[in-house]
Backbone as numpy.savetxt, mean C-alpha at the origin, in Angstrom:
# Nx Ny Nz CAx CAy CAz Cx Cy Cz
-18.91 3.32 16.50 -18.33 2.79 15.27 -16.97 2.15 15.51
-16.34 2.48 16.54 -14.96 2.24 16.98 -15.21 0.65 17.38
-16.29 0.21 18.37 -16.75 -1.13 18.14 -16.69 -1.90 17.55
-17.25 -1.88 16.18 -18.02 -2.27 14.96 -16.28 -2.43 14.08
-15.75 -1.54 14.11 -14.05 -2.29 13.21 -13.45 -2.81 14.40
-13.57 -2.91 15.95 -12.43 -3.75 16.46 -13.65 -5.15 16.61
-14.52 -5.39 16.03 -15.25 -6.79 16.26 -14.65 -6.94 14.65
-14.37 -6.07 13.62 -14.37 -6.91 12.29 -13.11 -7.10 12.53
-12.10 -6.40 13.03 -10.37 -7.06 13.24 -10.00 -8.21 13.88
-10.95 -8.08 15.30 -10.68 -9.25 15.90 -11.18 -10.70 15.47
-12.19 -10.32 14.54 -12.80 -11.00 14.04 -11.94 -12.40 12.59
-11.03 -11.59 12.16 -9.92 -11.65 11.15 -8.54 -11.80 11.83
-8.35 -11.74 12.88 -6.98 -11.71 13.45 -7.74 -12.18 14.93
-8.21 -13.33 15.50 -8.58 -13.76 16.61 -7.23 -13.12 17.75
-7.69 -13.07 18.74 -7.18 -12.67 20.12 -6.25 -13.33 20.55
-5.12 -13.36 20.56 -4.18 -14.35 21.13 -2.31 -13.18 21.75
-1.85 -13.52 22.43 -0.72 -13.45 23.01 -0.28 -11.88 22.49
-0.09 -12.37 20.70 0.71 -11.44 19.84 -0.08 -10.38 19.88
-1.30 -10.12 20.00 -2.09 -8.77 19.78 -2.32 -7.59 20.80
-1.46 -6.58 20.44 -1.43 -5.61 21.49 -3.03 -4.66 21.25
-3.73 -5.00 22.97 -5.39 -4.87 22.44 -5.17 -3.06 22.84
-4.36 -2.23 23.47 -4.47 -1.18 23.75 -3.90 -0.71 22.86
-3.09 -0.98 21.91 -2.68 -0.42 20.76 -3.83 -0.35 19.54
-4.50 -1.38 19.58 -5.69 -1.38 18.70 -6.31 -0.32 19.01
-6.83 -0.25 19.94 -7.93 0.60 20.19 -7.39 1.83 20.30
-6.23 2.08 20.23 -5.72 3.67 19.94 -5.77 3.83 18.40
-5.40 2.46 17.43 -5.22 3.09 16.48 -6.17 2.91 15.04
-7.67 2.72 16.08 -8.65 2.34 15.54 -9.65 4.02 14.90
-8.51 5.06 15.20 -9.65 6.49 14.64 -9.06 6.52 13.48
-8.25 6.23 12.58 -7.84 6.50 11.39 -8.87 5.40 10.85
-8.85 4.52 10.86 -9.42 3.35 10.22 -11.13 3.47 10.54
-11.63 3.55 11.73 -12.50 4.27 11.77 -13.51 5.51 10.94
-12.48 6.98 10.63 -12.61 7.68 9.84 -12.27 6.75 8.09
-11.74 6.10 7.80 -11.54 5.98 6.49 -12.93 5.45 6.07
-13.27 4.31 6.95 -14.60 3.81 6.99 -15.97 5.06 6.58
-15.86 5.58 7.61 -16.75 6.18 6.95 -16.78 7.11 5.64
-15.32 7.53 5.35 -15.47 8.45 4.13 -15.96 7.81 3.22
-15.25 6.32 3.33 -15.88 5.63 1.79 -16.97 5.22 1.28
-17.99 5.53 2.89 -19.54 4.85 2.83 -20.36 6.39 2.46
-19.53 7.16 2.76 -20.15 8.34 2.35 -20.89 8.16 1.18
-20.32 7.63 -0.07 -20.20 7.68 -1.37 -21.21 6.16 -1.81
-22.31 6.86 -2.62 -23.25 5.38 -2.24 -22.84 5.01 -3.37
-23.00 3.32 -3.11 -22.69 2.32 -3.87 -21.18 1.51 -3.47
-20.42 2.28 -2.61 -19.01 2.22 -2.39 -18.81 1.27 -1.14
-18.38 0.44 -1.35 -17.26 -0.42 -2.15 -17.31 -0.90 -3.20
-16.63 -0.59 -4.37 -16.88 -1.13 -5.87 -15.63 -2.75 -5.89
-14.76 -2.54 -5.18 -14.20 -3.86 -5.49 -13.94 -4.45 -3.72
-13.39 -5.85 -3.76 -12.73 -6.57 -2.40 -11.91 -7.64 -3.38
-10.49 -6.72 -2.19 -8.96 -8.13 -2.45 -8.89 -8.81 -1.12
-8.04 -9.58 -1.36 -7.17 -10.10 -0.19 -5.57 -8.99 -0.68
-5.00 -8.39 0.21 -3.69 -7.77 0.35 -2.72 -8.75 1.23
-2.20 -9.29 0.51 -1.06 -10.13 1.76 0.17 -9.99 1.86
0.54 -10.26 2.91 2.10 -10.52 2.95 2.95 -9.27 2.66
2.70 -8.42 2.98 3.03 -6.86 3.09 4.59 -6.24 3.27
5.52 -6.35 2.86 6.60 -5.56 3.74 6.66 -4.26 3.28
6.95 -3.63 3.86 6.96 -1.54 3.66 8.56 -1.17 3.99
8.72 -0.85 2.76 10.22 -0.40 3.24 10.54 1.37 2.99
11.04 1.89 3.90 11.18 3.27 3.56 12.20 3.76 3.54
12.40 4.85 3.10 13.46 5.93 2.64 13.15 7.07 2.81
14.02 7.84 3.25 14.32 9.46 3.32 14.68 9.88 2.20
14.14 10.70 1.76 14.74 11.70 -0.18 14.58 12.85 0.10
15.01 13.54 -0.73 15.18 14.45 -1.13 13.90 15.38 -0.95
13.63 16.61 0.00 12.53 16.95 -0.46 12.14 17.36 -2.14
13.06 18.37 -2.43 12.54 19.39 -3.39 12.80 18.50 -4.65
13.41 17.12 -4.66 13.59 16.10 -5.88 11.96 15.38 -5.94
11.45 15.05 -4.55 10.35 14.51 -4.66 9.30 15.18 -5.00
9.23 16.48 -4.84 7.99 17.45 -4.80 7.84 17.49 -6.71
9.51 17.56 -7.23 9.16 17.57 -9.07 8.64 16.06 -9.39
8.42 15.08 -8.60 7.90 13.46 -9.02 6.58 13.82 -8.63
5.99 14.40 -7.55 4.80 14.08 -7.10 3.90 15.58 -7.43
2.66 15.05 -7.55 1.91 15.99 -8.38 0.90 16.73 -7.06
0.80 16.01 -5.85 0.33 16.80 -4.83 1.34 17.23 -3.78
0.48 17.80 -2.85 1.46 18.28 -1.65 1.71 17.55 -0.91
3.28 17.64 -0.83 3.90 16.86 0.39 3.78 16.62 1.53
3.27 15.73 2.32 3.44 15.70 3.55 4.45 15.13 4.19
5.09 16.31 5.06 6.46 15.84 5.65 6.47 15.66 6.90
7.13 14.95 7.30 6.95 14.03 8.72 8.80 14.83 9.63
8.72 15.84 10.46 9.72 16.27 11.26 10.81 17.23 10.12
9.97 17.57 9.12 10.57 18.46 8.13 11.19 17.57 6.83
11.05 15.91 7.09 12.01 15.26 6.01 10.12 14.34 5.27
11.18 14.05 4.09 10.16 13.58 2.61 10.43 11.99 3.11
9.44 11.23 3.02 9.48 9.46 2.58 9.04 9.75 1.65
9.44 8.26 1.15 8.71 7.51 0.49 8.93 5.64 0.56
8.08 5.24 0.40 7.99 3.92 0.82 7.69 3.11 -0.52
8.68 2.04 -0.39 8.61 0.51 -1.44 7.39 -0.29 -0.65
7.06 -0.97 -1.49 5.54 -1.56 -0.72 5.32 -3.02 -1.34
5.47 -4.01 -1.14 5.57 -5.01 -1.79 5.02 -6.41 -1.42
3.65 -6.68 -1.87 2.57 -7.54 -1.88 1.92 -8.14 -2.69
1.41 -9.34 -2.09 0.51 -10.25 -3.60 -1.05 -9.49 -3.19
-1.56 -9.37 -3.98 -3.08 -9.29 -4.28 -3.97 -10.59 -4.70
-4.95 -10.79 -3.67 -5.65 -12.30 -4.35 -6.80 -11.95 -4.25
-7.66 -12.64 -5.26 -9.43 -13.07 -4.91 -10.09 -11.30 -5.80
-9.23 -10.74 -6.19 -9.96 -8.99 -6.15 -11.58 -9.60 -7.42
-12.55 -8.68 -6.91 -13.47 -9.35 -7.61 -14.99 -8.09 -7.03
-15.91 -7.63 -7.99 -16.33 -6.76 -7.55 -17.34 -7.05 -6.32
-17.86 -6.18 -5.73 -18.21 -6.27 -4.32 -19.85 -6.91 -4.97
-20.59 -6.94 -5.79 -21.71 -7.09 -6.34 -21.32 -7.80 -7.24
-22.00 -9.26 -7.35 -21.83 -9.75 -8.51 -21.86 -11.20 -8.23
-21.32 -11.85 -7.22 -21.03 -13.47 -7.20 -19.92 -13.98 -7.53
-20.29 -15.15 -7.82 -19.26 -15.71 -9.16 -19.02 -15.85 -10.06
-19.99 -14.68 -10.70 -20.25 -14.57 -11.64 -18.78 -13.38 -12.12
-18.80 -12.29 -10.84 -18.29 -11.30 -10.87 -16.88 -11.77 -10.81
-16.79 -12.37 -9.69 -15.47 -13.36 -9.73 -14.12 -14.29 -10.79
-15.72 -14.74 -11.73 -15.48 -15.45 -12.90 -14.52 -14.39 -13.28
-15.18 -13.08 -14.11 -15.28 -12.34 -15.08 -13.62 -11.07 -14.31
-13.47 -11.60 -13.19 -12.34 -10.82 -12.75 -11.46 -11.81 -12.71
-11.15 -12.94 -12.68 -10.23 -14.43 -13.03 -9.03 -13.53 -13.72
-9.14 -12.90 -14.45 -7.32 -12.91 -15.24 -6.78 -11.60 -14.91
-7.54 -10.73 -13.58 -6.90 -10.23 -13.18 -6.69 -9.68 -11.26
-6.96 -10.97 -11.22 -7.86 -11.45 -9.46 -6.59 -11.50 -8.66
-5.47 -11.87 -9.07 -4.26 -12.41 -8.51 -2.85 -12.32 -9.05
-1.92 -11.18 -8.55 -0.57 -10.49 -8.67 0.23 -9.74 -7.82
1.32 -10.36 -7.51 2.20 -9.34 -6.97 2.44 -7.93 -7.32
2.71 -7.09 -6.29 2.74 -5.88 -6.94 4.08 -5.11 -6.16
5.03 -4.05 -7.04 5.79 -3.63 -5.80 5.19 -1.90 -6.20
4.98 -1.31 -5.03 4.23 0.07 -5.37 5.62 1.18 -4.87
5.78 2.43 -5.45 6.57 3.15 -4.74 5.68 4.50 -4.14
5.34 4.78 -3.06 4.40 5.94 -2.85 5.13 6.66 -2.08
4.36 7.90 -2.17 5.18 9.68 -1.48 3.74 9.62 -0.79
4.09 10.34 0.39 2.91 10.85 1.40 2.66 11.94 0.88
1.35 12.50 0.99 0.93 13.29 0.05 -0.64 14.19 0.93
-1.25 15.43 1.07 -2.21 15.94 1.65 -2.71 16.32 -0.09
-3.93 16.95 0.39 -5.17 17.25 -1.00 -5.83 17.80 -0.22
-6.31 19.25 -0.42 -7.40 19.75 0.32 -7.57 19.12 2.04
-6.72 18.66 2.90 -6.35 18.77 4.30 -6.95 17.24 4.48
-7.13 16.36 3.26 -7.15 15.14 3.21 -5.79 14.53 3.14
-5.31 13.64 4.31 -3.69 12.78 4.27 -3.81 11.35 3.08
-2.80 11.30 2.66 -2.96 9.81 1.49 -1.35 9.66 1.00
-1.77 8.65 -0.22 -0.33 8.78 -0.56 -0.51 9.13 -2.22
0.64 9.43 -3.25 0.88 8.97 -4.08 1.87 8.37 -5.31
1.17 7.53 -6.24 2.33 6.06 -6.55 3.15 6.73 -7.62
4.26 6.71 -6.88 5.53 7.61 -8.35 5.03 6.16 -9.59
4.93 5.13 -8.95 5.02 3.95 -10.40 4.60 2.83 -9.14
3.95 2.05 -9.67 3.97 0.81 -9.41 3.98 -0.69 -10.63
4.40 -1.53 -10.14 5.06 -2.33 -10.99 4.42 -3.72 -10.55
4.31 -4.60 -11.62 3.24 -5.74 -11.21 3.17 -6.38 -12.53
2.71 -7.79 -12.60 3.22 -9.34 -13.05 2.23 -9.34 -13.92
0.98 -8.76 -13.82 -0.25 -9.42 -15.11 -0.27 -8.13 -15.82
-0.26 -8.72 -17.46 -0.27 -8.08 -18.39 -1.10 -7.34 -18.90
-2.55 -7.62 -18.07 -3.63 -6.74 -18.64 -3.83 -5.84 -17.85
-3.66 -6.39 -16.57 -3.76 -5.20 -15.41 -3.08 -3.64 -16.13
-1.99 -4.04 -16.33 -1.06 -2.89 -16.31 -1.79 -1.90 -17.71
-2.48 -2.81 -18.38 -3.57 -2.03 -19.25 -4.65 -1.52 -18.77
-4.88 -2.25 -17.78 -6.19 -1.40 -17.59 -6.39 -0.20 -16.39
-5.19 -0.78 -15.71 -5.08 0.53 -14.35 -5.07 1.52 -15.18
-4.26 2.22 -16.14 -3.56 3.50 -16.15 -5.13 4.01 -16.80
-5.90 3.41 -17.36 -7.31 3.88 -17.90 -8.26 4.08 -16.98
-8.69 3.55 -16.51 -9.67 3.54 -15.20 -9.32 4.44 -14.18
-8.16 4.10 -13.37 -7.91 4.56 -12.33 -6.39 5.77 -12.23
-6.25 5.77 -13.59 -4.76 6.79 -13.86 -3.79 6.12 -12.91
-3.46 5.04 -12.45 -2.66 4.59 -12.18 -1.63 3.98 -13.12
0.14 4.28 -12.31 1.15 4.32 -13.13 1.96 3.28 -13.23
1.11 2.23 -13.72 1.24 0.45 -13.93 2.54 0.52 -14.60
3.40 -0.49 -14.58 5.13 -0.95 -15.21 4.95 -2.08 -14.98
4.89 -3.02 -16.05 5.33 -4.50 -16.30 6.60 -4.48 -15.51
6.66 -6.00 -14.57 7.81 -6.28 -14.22 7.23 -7.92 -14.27
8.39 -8.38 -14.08 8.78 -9.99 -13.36 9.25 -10.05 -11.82
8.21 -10.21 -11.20 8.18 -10.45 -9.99 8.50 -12.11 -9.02
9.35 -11.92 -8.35 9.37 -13.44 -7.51 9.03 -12.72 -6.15
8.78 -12.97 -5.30 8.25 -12.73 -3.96 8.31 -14.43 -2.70
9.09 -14.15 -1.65 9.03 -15.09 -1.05 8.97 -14.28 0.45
7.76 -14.56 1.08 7.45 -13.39 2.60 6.88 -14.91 3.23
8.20 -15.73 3.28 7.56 -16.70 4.61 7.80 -15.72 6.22
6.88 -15.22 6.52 7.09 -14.85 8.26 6.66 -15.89 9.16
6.12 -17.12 8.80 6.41 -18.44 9.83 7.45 -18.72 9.89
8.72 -18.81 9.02 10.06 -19.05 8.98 11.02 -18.20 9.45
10.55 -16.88 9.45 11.05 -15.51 9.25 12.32 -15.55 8.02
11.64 -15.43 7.10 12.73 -15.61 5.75 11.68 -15.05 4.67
12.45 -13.65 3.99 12.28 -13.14 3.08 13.50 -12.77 2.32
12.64 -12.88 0.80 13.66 -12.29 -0.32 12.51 -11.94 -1.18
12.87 -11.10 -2.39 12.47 -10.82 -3.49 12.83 -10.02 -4.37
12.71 -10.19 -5.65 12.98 -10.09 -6.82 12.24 -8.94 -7.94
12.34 -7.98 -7.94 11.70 -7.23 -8.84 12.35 -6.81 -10.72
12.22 -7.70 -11.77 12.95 -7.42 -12.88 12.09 -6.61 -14.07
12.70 -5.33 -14.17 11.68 -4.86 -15.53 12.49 -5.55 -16.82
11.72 -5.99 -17.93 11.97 -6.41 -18.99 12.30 -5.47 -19.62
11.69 -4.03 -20.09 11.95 -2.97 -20.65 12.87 -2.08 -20.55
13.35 -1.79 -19.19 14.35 -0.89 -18.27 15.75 -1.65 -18.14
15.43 -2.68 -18.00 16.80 -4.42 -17.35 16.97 -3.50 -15.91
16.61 -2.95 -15.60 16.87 -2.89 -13.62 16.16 -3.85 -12.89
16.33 -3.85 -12.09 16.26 -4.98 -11.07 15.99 -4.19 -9.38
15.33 -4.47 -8.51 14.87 -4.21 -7.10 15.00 -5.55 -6.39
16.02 -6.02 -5.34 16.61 -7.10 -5.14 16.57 -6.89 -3.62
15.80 -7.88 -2.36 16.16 -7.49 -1.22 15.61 -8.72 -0.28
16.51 -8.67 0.90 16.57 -9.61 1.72 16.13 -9.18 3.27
15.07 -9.69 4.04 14.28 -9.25 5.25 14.56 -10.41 6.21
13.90 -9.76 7.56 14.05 -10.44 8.62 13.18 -9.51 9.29
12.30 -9.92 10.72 11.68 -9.90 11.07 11.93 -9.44 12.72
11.66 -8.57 13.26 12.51 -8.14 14.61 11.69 -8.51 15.36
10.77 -8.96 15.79 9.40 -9.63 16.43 8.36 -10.34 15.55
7.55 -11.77 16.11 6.98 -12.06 15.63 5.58 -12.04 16.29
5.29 -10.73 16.95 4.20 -10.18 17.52 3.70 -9.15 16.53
2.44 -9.65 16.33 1.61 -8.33 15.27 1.10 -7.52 15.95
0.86 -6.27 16.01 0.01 -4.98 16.49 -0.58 -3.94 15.55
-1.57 -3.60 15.79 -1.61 -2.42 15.39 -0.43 -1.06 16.17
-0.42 -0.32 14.95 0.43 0.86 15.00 0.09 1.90 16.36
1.01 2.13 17.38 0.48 3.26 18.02 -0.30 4.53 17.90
-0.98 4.59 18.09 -1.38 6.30 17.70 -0.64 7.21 17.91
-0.47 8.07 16.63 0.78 9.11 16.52 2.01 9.21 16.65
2.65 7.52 16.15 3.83 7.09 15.80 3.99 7.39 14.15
5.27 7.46 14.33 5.87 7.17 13.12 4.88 6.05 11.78
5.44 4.95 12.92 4.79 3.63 12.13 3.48 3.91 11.80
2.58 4.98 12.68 1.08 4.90 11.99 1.07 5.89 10.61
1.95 6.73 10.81 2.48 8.27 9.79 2.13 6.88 8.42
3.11 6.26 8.14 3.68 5.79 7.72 2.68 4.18 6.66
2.10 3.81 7.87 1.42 2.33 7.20 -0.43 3.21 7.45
-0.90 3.79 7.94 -2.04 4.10 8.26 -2.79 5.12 7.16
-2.87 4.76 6.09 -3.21 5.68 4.71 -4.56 5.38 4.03
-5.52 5.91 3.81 -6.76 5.17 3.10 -6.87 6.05 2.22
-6.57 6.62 1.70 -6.74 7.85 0.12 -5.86 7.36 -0.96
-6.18 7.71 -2.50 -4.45 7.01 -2.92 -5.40 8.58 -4.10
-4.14 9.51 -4.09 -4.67 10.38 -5.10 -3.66 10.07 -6.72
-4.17 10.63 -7.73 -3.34 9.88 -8.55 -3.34 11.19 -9.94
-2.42 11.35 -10.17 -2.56 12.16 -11.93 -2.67 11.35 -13.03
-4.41 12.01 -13.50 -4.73 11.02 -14.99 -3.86 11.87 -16.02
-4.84 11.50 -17.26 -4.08 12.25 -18.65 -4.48 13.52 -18.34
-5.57 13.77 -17.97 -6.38 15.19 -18.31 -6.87 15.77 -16.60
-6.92 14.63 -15.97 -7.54 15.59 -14.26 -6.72 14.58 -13.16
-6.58 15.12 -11.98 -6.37 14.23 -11.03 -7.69 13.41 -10.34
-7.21 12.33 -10.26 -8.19 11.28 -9.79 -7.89 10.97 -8.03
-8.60 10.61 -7.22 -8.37 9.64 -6.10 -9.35 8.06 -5.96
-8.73 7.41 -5.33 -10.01 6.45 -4.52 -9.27 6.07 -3.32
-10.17 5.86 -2.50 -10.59 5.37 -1.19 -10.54 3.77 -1.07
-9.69 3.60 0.13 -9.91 1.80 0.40 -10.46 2.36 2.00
-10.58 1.03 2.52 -10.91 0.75 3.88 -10.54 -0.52 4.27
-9.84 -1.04 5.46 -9.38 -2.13 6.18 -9.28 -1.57 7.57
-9.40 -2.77 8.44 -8.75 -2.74 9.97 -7.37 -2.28 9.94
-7.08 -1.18 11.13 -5.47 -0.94 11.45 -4.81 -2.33 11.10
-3.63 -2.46 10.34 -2.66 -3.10 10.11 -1.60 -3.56 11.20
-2.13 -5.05 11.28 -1.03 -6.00 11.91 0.20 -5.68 11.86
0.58 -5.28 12.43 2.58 -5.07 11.91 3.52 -5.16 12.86
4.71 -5.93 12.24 6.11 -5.25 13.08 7.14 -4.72 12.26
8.22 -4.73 13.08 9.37 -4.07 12.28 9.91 -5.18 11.56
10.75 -4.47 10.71 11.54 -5.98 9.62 13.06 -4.88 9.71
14.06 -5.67 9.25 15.19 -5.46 9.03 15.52 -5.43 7.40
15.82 -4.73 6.48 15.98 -5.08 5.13 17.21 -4.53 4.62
17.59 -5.69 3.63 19.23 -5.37 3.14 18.67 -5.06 1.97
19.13 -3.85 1.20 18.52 -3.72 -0.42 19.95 -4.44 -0.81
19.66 -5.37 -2.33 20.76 -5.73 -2.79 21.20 -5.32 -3.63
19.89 -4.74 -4.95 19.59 -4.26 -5.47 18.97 -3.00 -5.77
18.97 -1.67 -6.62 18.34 -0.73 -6.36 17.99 -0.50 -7.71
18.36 -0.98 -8.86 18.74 -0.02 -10.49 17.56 0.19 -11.07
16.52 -0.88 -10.31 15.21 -0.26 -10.99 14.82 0.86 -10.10
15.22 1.10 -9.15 14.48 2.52 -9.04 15.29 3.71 -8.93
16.29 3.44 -8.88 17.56 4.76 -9.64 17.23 4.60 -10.98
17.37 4.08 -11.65 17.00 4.36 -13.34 15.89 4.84 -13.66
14.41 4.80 -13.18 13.78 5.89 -12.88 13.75 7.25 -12.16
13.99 7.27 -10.98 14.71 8.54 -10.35 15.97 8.63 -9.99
16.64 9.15 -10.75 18.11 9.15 -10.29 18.36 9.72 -8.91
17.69 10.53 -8.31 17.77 11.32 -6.92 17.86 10.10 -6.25
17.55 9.04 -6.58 16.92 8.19 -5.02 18.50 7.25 -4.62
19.52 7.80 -5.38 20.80 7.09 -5.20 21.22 7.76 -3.73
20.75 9.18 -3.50 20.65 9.80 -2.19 19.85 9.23 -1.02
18.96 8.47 -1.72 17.89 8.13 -0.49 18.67 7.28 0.58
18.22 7.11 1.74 19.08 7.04 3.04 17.59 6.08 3.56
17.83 5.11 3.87 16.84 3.55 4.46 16.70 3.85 5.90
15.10 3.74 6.46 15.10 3.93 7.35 14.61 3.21 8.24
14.25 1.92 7.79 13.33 1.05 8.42 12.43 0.32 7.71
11.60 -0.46 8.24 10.76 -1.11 7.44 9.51 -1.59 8.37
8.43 -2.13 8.05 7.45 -3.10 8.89 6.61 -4.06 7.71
6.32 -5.01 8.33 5.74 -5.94 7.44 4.76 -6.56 8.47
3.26 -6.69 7.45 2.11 -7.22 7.97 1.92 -8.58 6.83
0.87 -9.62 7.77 0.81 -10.55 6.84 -0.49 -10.12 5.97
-1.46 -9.12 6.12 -1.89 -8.81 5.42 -4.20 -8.70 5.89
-4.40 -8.86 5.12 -5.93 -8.62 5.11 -6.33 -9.02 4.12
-7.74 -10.05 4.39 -9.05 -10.45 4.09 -10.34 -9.59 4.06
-10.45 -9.11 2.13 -11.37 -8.41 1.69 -11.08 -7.32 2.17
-9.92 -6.85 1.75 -9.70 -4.78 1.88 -11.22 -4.31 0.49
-11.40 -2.92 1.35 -12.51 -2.13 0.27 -11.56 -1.27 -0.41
-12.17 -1.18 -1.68 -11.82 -0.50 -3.04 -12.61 0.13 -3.39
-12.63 1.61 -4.09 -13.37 2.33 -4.08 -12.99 3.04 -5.67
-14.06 3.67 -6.25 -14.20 4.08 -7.05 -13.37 5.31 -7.75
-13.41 5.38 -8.84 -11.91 6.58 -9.34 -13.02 7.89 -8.97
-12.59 8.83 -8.68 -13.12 10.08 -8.76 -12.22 10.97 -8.68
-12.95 12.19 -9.49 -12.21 13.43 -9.85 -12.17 14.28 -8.28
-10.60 14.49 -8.01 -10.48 15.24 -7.02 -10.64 16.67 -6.92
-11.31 17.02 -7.59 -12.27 18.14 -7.35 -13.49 18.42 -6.45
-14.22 16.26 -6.46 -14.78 16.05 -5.60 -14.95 16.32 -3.40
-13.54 16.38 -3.55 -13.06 16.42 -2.10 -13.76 17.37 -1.93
């Protein structure tokens, strides 16, 4: 099976200079395993995006501030809490069955930036993450996540600019409701993509296929699947923070620790809400 995702990666990211092939193939058992959990589940894949243009920015917090935000168990990496800003356009999302028909009928909500904030998180000795809030540009979306999938949608006004041919990033996160603002400026420390080492940091960190979530009444999860993630490191200046101190005030403590940014993936799998009881 380890085969079968480095022919669909290479397949999507052709072979050239930038691709470290022994890093792939180390960090092809997470992605590997995600694969199959989600095929476990018949009928699954219920949706395919394009995810692009990726930067991951992280922070050190507070444990025992994060553990009252997050509704599962922490997973802590050398005794300390992340959590990671995550900030990407979504294109093409459209269900895995259907055509263009399906396509059509997903049109007004196929394509949006999104900035996500997630805590690493275990469930029954399953690793994942989950989204204190995520925040994103279409108006219905943000109606219909928190129903379906108990996800914790926030209207914002988003600008996003992730040229990594130029190496020049900025972006703009404004809530209308809150007036905070998430304001930040990147750079790019290599313009060689890899997959993540096995049992680095960076894989801790970008290598996640679970997203568990608290509905009104039960906790929910779903499952994606993609090839290990292209990535390098980025450099990021926050300029801005007030939208996410004005939601958690703890995070005025948070301490920046790095970042990586991928340009992204063609047709990530999406998977169905289920009650995590299921696990």
């Amino acid at each position: 099976m380890n085969g079968m995702v480095a022919v669909v990666w290479l397949l999507m990211f052709p072979r050239n200079a930038t691709v470290d092939d022994v890093a792939l193939g180390q960090s092809m058992g997470l992605s590997d395993e995600a694969r199959r959990r989600i095929l476990s589940v018949r009928g699954e894949p219920l949706f395919l995006a394009h995810w692009e243009r990726a930067l991951f920015m992280h922070f050190e917090v507070d444990p025992d501030a994060l553990r009252r935000a997050a509704p599962f168990e922490l997973e802590l990496r050398d005794g300390r809490a992340i959590i990671s800003l995550v900030a990407f356009t979504m294109r093409d999302m459209r269900p895995r069955l259907g055509g263009w028909a399906g396509r059509w009928m997903f049109k007004p909500i196929a394509a949006h930036p999104f900035l996500n904030v997630r805590a690493y998180v275990r469930h029954r000795g399953e690793a994942g993450i989950c989204f204190l809030a995520e925040w994103l540009s279409n108006w219905l979306s943000v109606q219909l996540g928190p129903r379906i999938y108990g996800l914790p949608y926030r209207f914002a006004k988003i600008d996003y600019h992730h040229a990594h041919e130029t190496n020049e990033f900025n972006g703009t996160v404004v809530s209308p409701k809150s007036g905070g603002r998430f304001s930040y400026t990147a750079k790019l420390s290599s313009d060689a993509f890899a997959p993540c080492p096995a049992g680095s940091f960076d894989e801790f960190l970008l290598e996640r296929y679970t997203c568990f979530n608290q509905g009104k009444t039960t906790h929910r999860f779903f499952r994606i699947w993609h090839p290990p993630w292209p990535q390098t490191r980025a450099e990021v200046t926050i300029k801005d923070d007030s939208l996410i101190t004005n939601a958690w005030p703890w995070f005025r403590g948070a301490r920046y620790i790095g970042a990586n940014y991928s340009p992204g993936f063609a047709d990530v799998w999406m998977g169905r809400a289920q009650d995590c009881k299921t696990i």
